[in-house]
C-alpha positions as CSV (number, residue, x, y, z in Angstrom):
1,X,-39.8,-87.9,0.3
2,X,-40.8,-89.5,3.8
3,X,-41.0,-87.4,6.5
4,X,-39.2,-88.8,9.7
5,X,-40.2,-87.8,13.3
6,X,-38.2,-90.2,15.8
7,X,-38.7,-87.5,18.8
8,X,-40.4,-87.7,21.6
9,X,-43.2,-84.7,22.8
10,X,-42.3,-83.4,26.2
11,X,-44.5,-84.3,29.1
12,X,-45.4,-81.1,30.3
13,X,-48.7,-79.6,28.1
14,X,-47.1,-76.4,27.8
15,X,-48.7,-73.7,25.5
16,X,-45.9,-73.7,22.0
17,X,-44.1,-70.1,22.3
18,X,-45.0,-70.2,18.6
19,X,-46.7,-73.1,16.5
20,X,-46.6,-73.2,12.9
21,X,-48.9,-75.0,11.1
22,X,-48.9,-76.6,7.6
23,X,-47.6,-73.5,6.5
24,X,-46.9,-73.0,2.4
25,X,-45.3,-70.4,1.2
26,X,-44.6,-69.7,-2.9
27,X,-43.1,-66.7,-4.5
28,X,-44.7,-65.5,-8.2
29,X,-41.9,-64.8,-10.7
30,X,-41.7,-63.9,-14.7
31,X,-41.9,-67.6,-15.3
32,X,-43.9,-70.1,-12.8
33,X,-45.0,-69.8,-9.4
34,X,-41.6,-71.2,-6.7
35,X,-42.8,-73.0,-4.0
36,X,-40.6,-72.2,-0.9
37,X,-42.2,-73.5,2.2
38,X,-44.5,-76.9,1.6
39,X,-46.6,-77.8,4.1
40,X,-43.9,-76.9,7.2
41,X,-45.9,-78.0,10.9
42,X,-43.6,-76.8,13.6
43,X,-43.8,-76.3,17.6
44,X,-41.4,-74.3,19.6
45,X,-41.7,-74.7,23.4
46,X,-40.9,-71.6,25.9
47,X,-36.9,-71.9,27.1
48,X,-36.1,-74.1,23.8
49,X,-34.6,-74.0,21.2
50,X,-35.1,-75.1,17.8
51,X,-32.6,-75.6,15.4
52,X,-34.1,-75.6,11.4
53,X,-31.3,-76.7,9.1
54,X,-30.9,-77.8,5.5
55,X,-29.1,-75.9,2.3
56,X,-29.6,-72.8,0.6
57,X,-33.0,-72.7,-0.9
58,X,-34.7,-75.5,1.3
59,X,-36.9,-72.7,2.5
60,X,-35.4,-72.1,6.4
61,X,-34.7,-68.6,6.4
62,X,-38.2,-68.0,4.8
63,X,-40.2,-70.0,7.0
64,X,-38.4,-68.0,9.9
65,X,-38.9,-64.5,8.2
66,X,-42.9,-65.7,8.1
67,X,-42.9,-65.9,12.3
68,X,-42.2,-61.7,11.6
69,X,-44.6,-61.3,8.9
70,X,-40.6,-60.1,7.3
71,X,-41.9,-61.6,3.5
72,X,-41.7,-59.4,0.5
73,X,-44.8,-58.6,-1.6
74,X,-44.7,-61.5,-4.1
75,X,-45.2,-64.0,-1.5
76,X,-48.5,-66.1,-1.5
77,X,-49.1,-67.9,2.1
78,X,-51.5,-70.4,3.2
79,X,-51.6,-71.9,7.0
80,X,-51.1,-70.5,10.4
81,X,-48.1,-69.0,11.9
82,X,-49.5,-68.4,16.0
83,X,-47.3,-66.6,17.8
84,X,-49.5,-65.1,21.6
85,X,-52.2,-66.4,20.5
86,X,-52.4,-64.4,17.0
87,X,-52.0,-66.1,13.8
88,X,-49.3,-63.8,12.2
89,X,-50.5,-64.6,8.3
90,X,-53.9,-62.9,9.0
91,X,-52.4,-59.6,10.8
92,X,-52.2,-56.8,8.9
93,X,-49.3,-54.1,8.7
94,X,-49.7,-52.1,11.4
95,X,-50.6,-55.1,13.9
96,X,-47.4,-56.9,12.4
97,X,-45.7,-53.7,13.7
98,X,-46.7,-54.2,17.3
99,X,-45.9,-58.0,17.3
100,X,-42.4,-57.5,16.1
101,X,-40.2,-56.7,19.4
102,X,-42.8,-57.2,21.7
103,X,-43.7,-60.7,20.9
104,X,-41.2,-61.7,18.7
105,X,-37.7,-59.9,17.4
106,X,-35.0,-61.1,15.5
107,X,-31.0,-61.6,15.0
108,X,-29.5,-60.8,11.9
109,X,-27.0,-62.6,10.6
110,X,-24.4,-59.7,9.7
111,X,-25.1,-57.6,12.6
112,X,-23.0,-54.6,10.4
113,X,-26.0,-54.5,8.0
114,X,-28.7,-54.4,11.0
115,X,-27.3,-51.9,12.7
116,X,-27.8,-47.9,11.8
117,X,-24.0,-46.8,11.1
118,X,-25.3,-43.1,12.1
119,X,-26.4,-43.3,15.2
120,X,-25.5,-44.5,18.5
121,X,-25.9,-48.2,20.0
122,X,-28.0,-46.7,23.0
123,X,-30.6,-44.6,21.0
124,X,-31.1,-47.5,18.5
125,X,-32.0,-50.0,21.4
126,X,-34.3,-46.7,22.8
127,X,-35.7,-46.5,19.8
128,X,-37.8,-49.7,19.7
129,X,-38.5,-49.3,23.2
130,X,-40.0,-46.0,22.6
131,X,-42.0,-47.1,19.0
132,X,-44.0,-49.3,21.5
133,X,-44.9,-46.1,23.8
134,X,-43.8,-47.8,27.2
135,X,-40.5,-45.9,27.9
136,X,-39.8,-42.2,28.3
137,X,-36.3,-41.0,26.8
138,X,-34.5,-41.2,30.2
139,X,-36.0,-44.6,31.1
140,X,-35.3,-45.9,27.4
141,X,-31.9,-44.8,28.1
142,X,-31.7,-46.6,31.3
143,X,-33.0,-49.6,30.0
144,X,-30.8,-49.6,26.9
145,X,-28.1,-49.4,29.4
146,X,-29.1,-52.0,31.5
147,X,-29.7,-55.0,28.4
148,X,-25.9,-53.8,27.6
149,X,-24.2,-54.9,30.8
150,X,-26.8,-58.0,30.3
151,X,-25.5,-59.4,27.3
152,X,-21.8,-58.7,28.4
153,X,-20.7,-55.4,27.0
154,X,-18.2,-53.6,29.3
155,X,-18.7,-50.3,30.5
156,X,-22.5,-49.8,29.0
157,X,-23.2,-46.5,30.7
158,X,-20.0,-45.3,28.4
159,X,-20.7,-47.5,25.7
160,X,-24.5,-46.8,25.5
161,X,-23.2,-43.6,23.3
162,X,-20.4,-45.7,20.7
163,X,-21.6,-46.0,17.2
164,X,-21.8,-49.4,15.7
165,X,-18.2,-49.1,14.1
166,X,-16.5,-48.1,17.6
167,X,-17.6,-52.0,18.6
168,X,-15.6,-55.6,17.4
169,X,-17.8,-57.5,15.5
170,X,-19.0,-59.9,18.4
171,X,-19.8,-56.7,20.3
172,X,-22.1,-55.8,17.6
173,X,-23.8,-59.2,17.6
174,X,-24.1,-58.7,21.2
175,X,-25.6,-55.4,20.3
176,X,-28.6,-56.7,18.2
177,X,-29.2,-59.7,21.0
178,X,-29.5,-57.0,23.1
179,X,-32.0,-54.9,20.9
180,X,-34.1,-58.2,20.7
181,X,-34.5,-58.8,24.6
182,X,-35.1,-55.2,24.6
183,X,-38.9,-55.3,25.2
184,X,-39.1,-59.0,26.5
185,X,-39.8,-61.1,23.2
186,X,-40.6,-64.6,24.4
187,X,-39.7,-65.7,20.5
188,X,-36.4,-64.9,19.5
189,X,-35.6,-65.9,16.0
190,X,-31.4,-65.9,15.3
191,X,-30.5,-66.7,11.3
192,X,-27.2,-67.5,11.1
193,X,-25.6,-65.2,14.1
194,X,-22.2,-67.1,14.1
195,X,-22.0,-67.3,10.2
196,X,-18.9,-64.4,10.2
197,X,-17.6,-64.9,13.3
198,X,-14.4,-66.4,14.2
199,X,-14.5,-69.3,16.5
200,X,-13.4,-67.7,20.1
201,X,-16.2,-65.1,19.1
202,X,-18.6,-67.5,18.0
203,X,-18.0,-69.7,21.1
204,X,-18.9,-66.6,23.4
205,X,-22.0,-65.2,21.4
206,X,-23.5,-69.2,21.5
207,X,-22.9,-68.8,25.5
208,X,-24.8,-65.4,25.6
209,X,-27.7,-67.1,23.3
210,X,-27.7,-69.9,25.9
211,X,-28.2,-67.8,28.7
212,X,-30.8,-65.9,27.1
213,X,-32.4,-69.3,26.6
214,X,-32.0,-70.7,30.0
215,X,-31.7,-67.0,32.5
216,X,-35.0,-65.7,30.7
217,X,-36.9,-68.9,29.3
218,X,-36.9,-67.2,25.5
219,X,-37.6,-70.1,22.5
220,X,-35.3,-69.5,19.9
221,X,-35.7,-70.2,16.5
222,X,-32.2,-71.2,15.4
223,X,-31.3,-71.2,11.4
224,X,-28.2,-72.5,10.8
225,X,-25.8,-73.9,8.1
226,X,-22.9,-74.9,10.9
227,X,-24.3,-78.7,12.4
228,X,-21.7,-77.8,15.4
229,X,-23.0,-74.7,16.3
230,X,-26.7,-77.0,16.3
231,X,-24.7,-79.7,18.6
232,X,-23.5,-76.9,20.7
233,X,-27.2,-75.3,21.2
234,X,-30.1,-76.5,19.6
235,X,-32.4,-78.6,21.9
236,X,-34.6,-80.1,18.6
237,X,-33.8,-80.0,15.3
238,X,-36.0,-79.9,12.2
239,X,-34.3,-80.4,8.9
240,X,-35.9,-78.6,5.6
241,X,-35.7,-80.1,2.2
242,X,-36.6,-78.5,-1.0
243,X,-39.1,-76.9,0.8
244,X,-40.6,-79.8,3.3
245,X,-39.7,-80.8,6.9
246,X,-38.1,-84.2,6.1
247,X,-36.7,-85.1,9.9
248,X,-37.4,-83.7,13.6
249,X,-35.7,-85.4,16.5
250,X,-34.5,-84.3,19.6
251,X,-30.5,-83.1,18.8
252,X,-28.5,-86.1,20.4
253,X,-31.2,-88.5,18.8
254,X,-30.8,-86.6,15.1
255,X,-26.6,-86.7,15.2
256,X,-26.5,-90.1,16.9
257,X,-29.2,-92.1,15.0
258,X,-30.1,-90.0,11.5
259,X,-33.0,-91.5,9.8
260,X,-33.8,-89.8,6.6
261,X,-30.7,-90.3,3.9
262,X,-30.3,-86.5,3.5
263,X,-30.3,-85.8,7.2
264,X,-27.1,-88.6,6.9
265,X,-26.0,-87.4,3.8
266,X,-26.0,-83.4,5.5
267,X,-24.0,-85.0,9.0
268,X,-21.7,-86.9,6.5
269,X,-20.8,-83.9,4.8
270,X,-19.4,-82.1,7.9
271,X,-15.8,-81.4,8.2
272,X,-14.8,-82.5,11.6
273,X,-11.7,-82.4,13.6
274,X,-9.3,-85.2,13.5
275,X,-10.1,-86.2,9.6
276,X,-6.1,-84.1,9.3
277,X,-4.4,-84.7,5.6
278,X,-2.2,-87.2,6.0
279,X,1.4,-85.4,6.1
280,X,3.7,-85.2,3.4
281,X,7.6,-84.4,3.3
282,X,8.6,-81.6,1.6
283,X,9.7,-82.5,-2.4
284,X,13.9,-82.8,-2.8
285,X,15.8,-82.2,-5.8
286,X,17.1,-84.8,-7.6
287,X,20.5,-83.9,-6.1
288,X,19.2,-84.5,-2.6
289,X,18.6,-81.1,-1.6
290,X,15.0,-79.5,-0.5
291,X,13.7,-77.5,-3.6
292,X,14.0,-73.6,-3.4
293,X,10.5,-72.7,-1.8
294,X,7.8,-71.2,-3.9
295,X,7.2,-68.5,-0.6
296,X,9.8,-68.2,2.0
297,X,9.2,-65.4,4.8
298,X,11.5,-64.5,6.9
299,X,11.0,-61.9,10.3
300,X,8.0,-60.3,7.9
301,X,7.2,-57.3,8.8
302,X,3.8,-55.2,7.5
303,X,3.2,-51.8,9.1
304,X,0.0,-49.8,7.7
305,X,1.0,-46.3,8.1
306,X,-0.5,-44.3,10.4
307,X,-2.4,-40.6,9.7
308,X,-2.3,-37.4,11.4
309,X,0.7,-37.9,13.7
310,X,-0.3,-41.6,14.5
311,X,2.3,-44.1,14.5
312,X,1.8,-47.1,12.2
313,X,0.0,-50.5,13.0
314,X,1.7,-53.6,13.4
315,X,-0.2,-56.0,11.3
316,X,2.3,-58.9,10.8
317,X,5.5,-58.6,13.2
318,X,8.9,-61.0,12.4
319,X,6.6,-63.6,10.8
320,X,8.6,-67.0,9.3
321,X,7.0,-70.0,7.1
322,X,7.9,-71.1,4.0
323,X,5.3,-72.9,1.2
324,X,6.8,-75.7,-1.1
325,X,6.0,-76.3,-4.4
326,X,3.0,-78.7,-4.5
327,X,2.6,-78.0,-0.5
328,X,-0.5,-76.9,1.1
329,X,0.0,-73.8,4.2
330,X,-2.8,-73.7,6.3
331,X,-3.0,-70.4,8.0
332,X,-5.7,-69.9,10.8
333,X,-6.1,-67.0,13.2
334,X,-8.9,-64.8,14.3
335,X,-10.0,-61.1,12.4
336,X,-7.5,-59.3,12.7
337,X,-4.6,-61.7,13.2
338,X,-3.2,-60.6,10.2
339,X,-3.6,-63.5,7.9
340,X,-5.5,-62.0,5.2
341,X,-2.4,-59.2,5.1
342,X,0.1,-61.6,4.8
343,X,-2.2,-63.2,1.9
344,X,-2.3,-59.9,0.3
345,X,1.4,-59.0,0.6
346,X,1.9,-62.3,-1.6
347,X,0.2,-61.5,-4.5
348,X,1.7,-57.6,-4.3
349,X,-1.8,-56.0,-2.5
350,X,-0.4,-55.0,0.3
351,X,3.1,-54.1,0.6
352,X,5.5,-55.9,2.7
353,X,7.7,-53.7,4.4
354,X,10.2,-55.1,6.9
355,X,12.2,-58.5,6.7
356,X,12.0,-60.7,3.6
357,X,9.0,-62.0,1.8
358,X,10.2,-64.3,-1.4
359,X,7.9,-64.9,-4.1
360,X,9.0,-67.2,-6.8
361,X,12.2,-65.6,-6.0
362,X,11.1,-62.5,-6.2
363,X,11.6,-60.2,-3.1
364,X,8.4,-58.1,-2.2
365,X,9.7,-56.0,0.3
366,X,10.7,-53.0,-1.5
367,X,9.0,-54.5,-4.6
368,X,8.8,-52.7,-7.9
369,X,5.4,-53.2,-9.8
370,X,6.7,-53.3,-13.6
371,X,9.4,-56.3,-12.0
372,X,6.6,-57.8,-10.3
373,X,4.1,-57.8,-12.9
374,X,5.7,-60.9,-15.0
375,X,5.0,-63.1,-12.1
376,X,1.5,-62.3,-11.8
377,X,0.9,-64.8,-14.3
378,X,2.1,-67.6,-12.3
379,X,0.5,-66.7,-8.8
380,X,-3.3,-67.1,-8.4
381,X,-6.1,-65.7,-6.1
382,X,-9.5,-67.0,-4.7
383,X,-11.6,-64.7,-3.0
384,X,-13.8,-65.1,-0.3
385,X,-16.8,-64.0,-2.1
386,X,-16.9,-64.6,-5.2
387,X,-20.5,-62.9,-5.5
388,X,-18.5,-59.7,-5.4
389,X,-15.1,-60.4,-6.9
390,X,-17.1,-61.1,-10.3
391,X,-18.0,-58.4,-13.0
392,X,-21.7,-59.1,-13.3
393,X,-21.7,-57.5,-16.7
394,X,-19.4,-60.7,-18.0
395,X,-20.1,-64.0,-18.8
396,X,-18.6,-66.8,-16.7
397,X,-17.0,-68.1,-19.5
398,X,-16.0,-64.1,-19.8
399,X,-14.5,-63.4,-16.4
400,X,-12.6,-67.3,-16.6
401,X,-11.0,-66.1,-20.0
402,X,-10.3,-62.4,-18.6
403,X,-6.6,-63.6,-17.4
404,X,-5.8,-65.8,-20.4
405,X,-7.0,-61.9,-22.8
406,X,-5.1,-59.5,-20.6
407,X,-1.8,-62.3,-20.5
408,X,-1.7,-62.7,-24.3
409,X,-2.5,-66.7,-24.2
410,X,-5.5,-66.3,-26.3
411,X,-6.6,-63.5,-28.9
412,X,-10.2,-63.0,-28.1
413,X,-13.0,-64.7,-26.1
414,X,-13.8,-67.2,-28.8
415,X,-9.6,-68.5,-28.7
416,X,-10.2,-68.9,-24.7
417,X,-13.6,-71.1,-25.5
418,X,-11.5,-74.5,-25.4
419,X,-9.5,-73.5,-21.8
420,X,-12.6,-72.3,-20.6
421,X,-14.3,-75.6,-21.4
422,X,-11.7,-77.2,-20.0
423,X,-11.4,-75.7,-16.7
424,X,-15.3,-75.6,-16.1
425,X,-15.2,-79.0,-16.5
426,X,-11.8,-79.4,-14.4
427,X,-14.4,-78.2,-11.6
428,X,-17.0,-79.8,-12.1
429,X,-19.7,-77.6,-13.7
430,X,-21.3,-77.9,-16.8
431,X,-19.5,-76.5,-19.8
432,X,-22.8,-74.4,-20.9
433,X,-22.4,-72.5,-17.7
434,X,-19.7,-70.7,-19.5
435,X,-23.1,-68.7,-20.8
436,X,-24.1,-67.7,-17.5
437,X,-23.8,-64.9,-15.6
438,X,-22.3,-64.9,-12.1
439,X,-26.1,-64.4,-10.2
440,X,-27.5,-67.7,-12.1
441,X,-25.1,-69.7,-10.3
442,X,-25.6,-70.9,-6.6
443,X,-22.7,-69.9,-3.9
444,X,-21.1,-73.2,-4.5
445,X,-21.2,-73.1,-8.2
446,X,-19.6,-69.4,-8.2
447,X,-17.1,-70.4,-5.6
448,X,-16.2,-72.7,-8.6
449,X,-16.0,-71.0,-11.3
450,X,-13.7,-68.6,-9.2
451,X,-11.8,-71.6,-9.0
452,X,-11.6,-71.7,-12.5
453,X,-10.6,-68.4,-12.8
454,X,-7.8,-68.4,-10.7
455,X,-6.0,-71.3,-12.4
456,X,-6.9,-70.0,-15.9
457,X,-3.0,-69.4,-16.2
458,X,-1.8,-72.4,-14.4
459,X,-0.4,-70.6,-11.5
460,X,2.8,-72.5,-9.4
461,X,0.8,-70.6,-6.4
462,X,-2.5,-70.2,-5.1
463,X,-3.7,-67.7,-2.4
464,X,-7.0,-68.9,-0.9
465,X,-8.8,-66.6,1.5
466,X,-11.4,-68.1,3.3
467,X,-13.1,-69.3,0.3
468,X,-15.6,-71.7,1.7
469,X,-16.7,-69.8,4.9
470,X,-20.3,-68.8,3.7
471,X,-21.2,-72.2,2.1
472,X,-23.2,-74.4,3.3
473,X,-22.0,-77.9,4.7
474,X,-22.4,-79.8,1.6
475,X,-21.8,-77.1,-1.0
476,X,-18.4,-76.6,1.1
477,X,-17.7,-80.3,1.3
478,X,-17.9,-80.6,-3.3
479,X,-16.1,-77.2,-3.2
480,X,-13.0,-79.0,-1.0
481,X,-13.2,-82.1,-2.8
482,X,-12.9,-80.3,-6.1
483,X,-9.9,-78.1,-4.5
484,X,-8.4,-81.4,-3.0
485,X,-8.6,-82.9,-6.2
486,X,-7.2,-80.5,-8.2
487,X,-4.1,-79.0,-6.1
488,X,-3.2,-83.1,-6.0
489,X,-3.2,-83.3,-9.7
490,X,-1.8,-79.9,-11.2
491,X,0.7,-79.9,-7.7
492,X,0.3,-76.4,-6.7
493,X,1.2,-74.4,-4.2
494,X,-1.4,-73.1,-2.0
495,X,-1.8,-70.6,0.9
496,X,-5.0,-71.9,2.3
497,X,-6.3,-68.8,4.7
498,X,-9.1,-69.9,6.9
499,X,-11.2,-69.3,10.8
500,X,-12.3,-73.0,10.3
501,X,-9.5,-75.2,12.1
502,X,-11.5,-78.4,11.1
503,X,-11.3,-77.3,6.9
504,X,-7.6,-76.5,7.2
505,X,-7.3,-79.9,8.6
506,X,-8.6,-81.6,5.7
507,X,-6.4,-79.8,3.5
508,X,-3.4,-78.2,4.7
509,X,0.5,-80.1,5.5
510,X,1.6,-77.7,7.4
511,X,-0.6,-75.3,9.7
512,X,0.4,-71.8,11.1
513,X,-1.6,-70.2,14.0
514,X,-1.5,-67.0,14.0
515,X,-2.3,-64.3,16.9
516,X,-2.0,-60.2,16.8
517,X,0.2,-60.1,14.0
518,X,2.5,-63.6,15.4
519,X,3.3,-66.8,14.5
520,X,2.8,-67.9,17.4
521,X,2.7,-71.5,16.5
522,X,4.1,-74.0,13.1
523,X,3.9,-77.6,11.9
524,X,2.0,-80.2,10.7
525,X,-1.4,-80.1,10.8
526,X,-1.3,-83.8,12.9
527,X,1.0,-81.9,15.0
528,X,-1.0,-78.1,15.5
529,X,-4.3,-79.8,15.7
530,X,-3.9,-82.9,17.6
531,X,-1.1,-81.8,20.4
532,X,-1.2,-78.1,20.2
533,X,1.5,-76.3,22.5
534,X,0.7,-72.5,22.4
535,X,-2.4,-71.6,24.9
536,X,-4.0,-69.9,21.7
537,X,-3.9,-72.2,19.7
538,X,-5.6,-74.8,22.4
539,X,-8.1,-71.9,22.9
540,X,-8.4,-72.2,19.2
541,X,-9.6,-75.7,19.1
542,X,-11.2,-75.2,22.0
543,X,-13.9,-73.1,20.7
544,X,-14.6,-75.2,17.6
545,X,-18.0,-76.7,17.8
546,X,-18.2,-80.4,16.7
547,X,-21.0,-82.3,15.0
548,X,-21.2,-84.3,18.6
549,X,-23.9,-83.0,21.1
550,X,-22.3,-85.4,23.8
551,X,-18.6,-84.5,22.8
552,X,-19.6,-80.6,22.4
553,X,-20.6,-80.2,25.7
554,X,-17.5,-81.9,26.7
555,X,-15.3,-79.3,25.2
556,X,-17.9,-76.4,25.9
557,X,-17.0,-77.2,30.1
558,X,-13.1,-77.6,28.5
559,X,-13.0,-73.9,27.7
560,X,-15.2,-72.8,30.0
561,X,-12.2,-74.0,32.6
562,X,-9.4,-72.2,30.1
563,X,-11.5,-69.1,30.8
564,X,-11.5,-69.5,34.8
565,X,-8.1,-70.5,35.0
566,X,-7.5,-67.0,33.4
567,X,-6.1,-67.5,30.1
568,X,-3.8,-65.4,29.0
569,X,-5.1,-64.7,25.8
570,X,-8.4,-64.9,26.2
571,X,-10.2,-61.8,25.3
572,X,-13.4,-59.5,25.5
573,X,-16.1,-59.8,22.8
């Protein structure tokens, strides 16, 4: 492949914050050698930051980890990674240990998973401050307290004592920002720090990273998957390739003139606000009259009780939509919104307890299991993650025939073998992969075969809960083509759950916004997305980043004035 640079160097002949130099990285396995990181030559300037993008595998996130030293012991690595004027490749453990926070720290991506669940925020931020011997206990509490209120947390000399699970989730990626200015890294490298974060969160934790950027000249390192959180905040942008650097531009020449045909083909795989599904009337019987819905809910109520004298929370409150066969239901909302309950109540998770919720006729409030269990058949479920809603001791062609065994539409696994055929190849995947278990197959392939699974029975209904959120661009682009495809064809219903405003656009006829447990807002997605009434939902779309530099920084100044005219549903990290 050609390499293309179209960007330009900047005039001043600054020292690089960290240069990387023909770096190669490969990994030694059972079988042959895997080359990772191929010859990578990369320059990040003080106060800048660098965007590195590409799909799973294309070596990013390793050539990232190699600025720490972070690889595991199978790795074999040539070149120069200089970061304050050491080459990191030639340092050994206990050097590593002093560069990592003092030169050079590091976002997670789940900031859950970073933090310590068993002890507090404050002495975890003390903690690295004290491993470097400059702070005593009361001035590493001082401090911790200080880079708290920095990166936005209310009330730090109170919150300096919470535990990680007392915070929201964008408090805890504040948290681990925070923990990474602690001790004045100039190199700051942030892999995927929006990745599970809903857009209004997202929007605020890319504000605090540009601050950190522009209030305390940091370089970030920037690996990413999302091409509008890059628009939003990247200054250049290098884009990985099995392995190789194939383009680096500046970020408004790279999204306005791409040069190499994957950088075009990554761009042209973005789902972008605007592209809405063109609307379709609801069918009518052949008397005239709308067809009986496959979901109708009406004032839904779903109260999880509460414990020790505590009075129950209000997760969905006098909720009203209904989903018509072969219609797609967008519903969008932030954590918490209650869309995933309501998602759950369909299928007979979670138990609906006030109002009406009617599933192919079937009334769930109050619900019996034995009456409920016939329908099963017809209603099915995608999950998120499909890494974890697979038995890894089956088969894929196993876990796709599971539902037709425990229905009675097929004796044994070797009566399933021609559905299972059929549906792998109804998604697109090879018909040998029905031989493979779930962790030989990539996030998009899995994602499909889940697919598969869940229309093994040829459900009238399909829950969807957020199943293309961790995928990258193009692997989420075949996965919605494939879902497109197929929901047009077999005529479906789906409930299409979803943060991603600009994927529910592509799919959905009809789009609900929800907010704290609400409907606060119902109708086609033309309608929701394009002329949006409720001030939530226009914060909504307002905190979407778009694949546009020029356009995102349009919108970025857009909310910033919904936040200053005091929106009344805006809300702390």
């Amino acid at each position: 492949m050609t390499v293309v640079q179209n960007h330009t160097e900047p005039e001043a002949a600054t020292q690089p914050a960290v240069s990387i130099n023909d770096l190669r990285i490969s990994f030694s396995t059972d079988a042959e050698p895997v080359q990772a990181v191929d010859g990578v030559t990369l320059h990040v300037q003080p106060g800048e930051v660098l965007a590195i993008v590409g799909e799973s595998g294309s070596g990013k996130t390793v050539t990232a980890k190699s600025i720490l030293g972070l690889l595991p012991d199978n790795a074999t690595v040539s070149g120069a990674v200089v970061l304050e004027g050491n080459d990191v490749v030639q340092l050994s453990a206990s050097q590593l240990r002093q560069v990592r926070g003092r030169d050079v720290a590091m976002v997670f991506q789940e900031a859950s998973t970073a933090l310590n669940p068993v002890f507090t925020v404050g002495w975890q931020i003390a903690e690295g401050l004290r491993a470097h011997g400059k702070y005593s206990k009361k001035q590493a509490r001082e401090r911790a307290v200080e880079i708290l209120g920095t990166v936005g947390i209310p009330d730090p000399e109170k919150r300096v004592d919470h535990y990680p699970h007392q915070f929201s989730g964008g408090q805890k990626q504040c948290v681990v920002i925070a923990m990474a200015l602690a001790l004045g890294s100039q190199v700051i490298v942030a892999d995927e720090p929006t990745t599970a974060l809903d857009v209004t969160v997202q929007a605020e934790i890319l504000d605090l990273l540009r601050r950190v950027r522009d209030d305390f000249g940091r370089a970030i390192v920037l690996i990413t998957h999302n091409m509008g959180v890059v628009a939003d905040l990247a200054d250049r942008v290098a884009v990985m390739y099995h392995g190789k650097v194939v383009e680096e531009a500046a970020v408004r020449d790279l999204f306005a003139n791409p040069q190499h045909e994957y950088t075009q083909h990554l761009l042209g795989a973005v789902p972008r606000l605007g592209a809405q599904r063109v609307y379709r009337p609801a069918p009518v019987a052949s008397t005239g009259e709308p067809v009986t819905p496959v979901v109708e809910a009406r004032d839904l109520q779903i109260v999880y009780p509460g414990r020790l004298g505590r009075s129950g929370f209000h997760a969905v409150k006098d909720v009203n939509f209904t989903i018509a066969p072969g219609e797609v239901l967008g519903l969008v909302g932030e954590s918490g919104s209650g869309k995933t309950t309501i998602g759950r109540a369909i299928v007979g998770l979670t138990r609906a307890t006030g109002g009406s919720l009617s599933v192919l006729g079937h009334e769930m409030v109050g619900f019996n299991e034995r009456a409920f269990r016939p329908l099963r058949s017809r209603v099915g479920f995608v999950f998120q993650d499909p890494a974890t809603s697979f038995n890894p001791l089956l088969t894929v062609g196993e876990a796709i025939a599971e539902p037709l065994l425990i229905h009675g539409l097929a004796e044994d696994a070797a009566g399933a073998k021609q559905k299972v055929q059929a549906l792998l190849d109804a998604v697109h995947l090879p018909t040998h992969y029905a031989q493979r278990y779930p962790h030989e197959l990539s996030g998009g392939q899995r994602q499909r075969a889940s697919l598969a699974r869940a229309l093994a029975l040829d459900p009238e209904l399909l829950v969807a809960d957020e199943p293309t959120s961790a995928l990258d661009v193009s692997v989420q682009a075949r996965v919605l083509e494939v879902f497109s495809e197929l929901q047009e064809r077999l005529g479906f219903a789906t409930l299409f759950i979803s943060h991603d405003l600009a994927v529910v656009g592509m799919l959905a006829d009809h789009i609900g916004v929800l907010y704290r447990g609400q409907l606060v807002e119902h109708g086609t997605g033309e309608q929701v997305l394009t002329d949006p009434q409720h001030p939530y939902t226009q914060r909504l779309l307002a905190s979407v980043p778009v694949p546009d530099p020029v356009e995102q920084r349009q919108r970025r100044e857009a909310l910033a004035a919904h936040r200053a005219a005091g929106d009344e549903v805006q809300q702390p990290l």
